[in-house]
N, C-alpha and C positions, 0 to 999 in steps of 0.2 A: 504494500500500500504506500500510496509517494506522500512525502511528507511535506511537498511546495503545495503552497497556497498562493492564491491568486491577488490578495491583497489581507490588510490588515485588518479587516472587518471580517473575511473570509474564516481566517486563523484564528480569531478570537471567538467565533461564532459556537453558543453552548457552552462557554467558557466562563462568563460572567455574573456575578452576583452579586445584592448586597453581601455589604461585613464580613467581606474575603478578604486575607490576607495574600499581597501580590510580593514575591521577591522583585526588584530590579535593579539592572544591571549599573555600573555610569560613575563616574565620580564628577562631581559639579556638571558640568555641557560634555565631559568626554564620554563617547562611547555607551549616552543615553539613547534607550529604545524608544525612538521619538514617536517614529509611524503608531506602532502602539498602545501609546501614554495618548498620543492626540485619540486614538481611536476607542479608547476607555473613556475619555471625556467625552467624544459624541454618544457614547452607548447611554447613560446619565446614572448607570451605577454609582451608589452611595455608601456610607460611614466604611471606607477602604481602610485597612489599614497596611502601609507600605514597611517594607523592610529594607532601606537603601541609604548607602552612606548619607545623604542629603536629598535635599528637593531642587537641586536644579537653581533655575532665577525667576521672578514673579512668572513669564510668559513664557518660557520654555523649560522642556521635562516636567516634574511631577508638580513645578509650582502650577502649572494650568490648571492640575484639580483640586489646589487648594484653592486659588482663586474660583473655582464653582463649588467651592465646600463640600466636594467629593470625597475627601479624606476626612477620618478620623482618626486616626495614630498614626505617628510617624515613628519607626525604629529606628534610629539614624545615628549619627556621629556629629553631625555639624549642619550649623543652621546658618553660619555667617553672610549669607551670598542671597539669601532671601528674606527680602522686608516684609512679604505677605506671614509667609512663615514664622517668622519673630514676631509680627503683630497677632495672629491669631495664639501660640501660646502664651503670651504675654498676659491675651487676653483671658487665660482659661478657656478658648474654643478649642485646641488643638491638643488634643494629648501626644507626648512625648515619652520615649522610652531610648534612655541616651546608653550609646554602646561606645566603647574605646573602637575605634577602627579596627585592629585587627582581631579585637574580642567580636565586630559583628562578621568580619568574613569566618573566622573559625565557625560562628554560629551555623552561620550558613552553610560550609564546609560538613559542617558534623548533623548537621539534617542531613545532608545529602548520603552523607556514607552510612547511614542507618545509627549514628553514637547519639544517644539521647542526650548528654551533656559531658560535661569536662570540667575539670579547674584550671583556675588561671589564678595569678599571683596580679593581674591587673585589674585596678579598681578595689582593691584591699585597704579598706580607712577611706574612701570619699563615699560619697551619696550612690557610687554606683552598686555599691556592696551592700546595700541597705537593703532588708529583705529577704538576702541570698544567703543560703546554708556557707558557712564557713567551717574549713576540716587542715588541719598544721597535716604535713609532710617534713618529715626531716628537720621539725623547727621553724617551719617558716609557715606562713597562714596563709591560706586558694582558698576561692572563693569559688560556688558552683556555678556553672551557665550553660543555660540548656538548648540542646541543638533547634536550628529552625526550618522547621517543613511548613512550609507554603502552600497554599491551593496552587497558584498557577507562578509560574517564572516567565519575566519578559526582559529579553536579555537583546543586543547589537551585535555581530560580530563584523570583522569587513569580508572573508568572504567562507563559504559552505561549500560543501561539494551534496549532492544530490542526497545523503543519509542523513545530514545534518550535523557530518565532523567540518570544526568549525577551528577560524585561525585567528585571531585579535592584532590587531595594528598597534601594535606601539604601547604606551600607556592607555590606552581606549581599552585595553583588556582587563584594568583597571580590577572591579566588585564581578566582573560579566560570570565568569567560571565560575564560583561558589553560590550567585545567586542562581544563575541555572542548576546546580546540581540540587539545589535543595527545593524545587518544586513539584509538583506531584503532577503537574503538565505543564511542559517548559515549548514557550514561542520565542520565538528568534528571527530578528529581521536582518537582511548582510545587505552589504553592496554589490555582490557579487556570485551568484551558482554557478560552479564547476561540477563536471563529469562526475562520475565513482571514481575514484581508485587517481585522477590525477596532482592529490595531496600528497606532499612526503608526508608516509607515516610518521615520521621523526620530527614534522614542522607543526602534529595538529597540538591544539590547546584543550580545546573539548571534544571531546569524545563524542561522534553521534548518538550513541547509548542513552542520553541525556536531553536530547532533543527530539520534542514529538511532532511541532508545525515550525514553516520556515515561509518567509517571504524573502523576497527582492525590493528594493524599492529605492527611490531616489532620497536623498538625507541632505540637510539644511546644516553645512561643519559652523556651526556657531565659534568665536573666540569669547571664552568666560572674561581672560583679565590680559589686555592687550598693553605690552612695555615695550618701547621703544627708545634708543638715547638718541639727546637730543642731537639736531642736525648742527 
């Protein structure tokens, strides 16, 4: 059964709910499942709750559905890059659940591989450890954090070959790989489909295994924070 879709309304079709939890892919504009994120905001599903380093910037990635109040928790790591996002928890509209960066890809990570949780020695003494079973190893204090499985995964790659083994450009590969593994149906949009088999096995990132719908489609390369020295 082929796993290309014809567009992103196509791939997401049957897919969608209220009060689903979505993994997705991106860190700030890099390597966010734009096509996707737009096409969950036309669907008009509601109280989402996302699991992604951040939301993007007010009009692009996951800020679009907090500007239509489509989101209700954010799992995230940082918020600096979005004023909408800072104003709605500020306001008490937005719940938040603040993960160290590489305590959420682990998260994600260890959904995927079937580990219901783990310790880690990060967030031991702030607010992040609050709540959380604490267990010393060898004298030292971990904190538990438990793996995350998703309803659905929507991840970027740049480009697929026909199974859905997939290969990441650059820092764009960024959250992509652990958000997709830890879904329970993972969609993916590339720039690019290629044949079977003309991947070097040795160059894939994600395993097609992990991937159940795929589109093609054209992508908007936004720059989040442009430096240049002066002339």
């Amino acid at each position: 059964m082929s796993k290309i879709y014809g567009s992103a309304a196509e791939a997401l079709d049957g897919l969608l709910h209220d009060g689903m939890l979505i993994a997705a892919g991106g860190f700030g504009l890099c390597g966010i499942p734009e096509l996707l994120l737009k096409t969950i905001q036309d669907s008009g599903v509601k109280d989402l709750t996302f699991a992604s380093n951040n939301a993007g910037v007010d009009d692009f990635g996951i800020g679009i559905l907090l500007q239509t109040r489509q989101v209700k928790k954010m799992m995230s790591s940082y918020v600096g890059e979005n004023a909408e996002f800072m104003r709605q928890y500020l306001a008490g509209e937005l719940e938040i659940e603040f993960n160290p960066q590489g305590t959420l890809a682990e998260r994600m990570r260890a959904g995927g591989a079937g580990i219901p949780g783990f310790y880690t020695k990060t967030g031991v003494g702030t607010q992040v450890a609050e709540g959380k079973e604490h267990k010393d190893f060898d004298g030292e204090t971990y904190i538990l954090e438990r793996g995350i499985v998703a309803d659905l995964s929507i991840v970027k790659a740049w480009k697929a070959d026909e199974t859905g083994n997939a290969v990441f450009r650059k820092t764009a590969r960024n959250f992509n790989p652990p958000a997709a593994m830890c879904g329970k149906v993972c969609v993916m949009e590339v720039e690019e489909i290629v044949p079977a088999g003309s991947l070097d096995p040795d160059n894939i990132h994600l395993p097609g295994i992990y991937v159940h719908r795929l589109i093609q489609g054209d992508h908007e390369k936004r720059i989040e924070q442009r430096t240049v020295r002066e002339a």
